[in-house]
C-alpha positions in Angstrom: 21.9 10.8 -3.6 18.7 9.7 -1.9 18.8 6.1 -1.3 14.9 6.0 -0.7 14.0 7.0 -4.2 17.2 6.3 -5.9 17.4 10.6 -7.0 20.7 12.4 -6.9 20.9 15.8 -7.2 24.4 17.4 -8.0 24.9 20.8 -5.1 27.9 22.5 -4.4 28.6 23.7 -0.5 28.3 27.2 -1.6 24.3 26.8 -2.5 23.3 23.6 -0.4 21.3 26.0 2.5 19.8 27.2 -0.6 19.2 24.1 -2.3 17.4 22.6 1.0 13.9 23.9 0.7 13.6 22.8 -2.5 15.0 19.4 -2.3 12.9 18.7 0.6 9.8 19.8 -1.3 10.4 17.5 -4.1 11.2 14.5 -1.4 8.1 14.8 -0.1 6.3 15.3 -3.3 7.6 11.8 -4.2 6.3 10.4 -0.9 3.3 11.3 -1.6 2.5 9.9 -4.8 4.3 6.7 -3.5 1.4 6.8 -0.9 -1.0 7.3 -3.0 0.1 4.3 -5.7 0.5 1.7 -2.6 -3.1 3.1 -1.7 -4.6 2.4 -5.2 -2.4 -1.0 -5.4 -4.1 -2.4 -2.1 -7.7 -0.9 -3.3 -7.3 -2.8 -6.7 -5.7 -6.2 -4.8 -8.7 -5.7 -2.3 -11.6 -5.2 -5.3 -9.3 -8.3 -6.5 -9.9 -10.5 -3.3 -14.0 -9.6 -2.9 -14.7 -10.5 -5.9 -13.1 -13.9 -5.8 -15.1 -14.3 -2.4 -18.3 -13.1 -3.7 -18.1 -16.0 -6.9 -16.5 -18.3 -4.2 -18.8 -18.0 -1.0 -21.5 -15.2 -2.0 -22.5 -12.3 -0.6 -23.8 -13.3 2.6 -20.0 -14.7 3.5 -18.5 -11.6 1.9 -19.6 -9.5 3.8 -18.7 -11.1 6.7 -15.2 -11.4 5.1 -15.1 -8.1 4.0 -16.0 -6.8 7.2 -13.6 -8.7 9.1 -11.0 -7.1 6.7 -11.5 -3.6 7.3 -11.5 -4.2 11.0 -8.1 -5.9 10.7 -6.5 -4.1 8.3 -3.7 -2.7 10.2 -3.1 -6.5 11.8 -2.8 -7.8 8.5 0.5 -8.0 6.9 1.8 -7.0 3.7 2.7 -10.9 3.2 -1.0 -11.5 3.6 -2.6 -9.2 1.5 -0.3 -10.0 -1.4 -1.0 -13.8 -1.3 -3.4 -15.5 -3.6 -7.2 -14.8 -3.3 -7.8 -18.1 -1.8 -4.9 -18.2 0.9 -5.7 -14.2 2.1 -9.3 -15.4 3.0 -7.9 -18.5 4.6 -5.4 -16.8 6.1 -8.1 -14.5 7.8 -10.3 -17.3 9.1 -7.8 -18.5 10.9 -7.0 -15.5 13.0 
């Protein structure tokens, strides 16, 4: 049973060395399109946020904003990028 993807996968001792290639194939298969959906979930969340700032502050400000963001984005917590429009941006200008 794999804990990190909730998958079991029924092997018996006599083909496990066998069974090992494969199984870690398919693990990191499923990493991969995990990465890629919490890519595409923080792309649409940040599409999401700049266009609340852009009706909000306009585009001057947003890009300011948006620039700030993709310098930070590693500093920036997963708490922060999933709050409300409003509260990311004034989360950020207070950092």
């Amino acid at each position: 049973m794999n804990d990190e993807f909730k998958h079991g996968v029924l092997i018996y001792p006599e083909i496990e060395k066998q069974m090992e290639e494969q199984l870690s194939w398919v693990l990191a298969k499923l990493r991969g399109e995990s990465s890629k959906e919490a890519k595409e979930e923080l792309q649409d969340r940040a599409k999401e946020k700049r266009g609340f700032s852009k009706r909000n502050y306009g585009e001057e400000k947003t890009e300011v904003i948006w620039r700030f963001l993709e310098l930070n984005i590693e500093e920036l917590s997963d708490y922060e990028l999933n709050l409300s429009e409003r509260r990311t941006l004034k989360s950020c200008s207070t950092m």
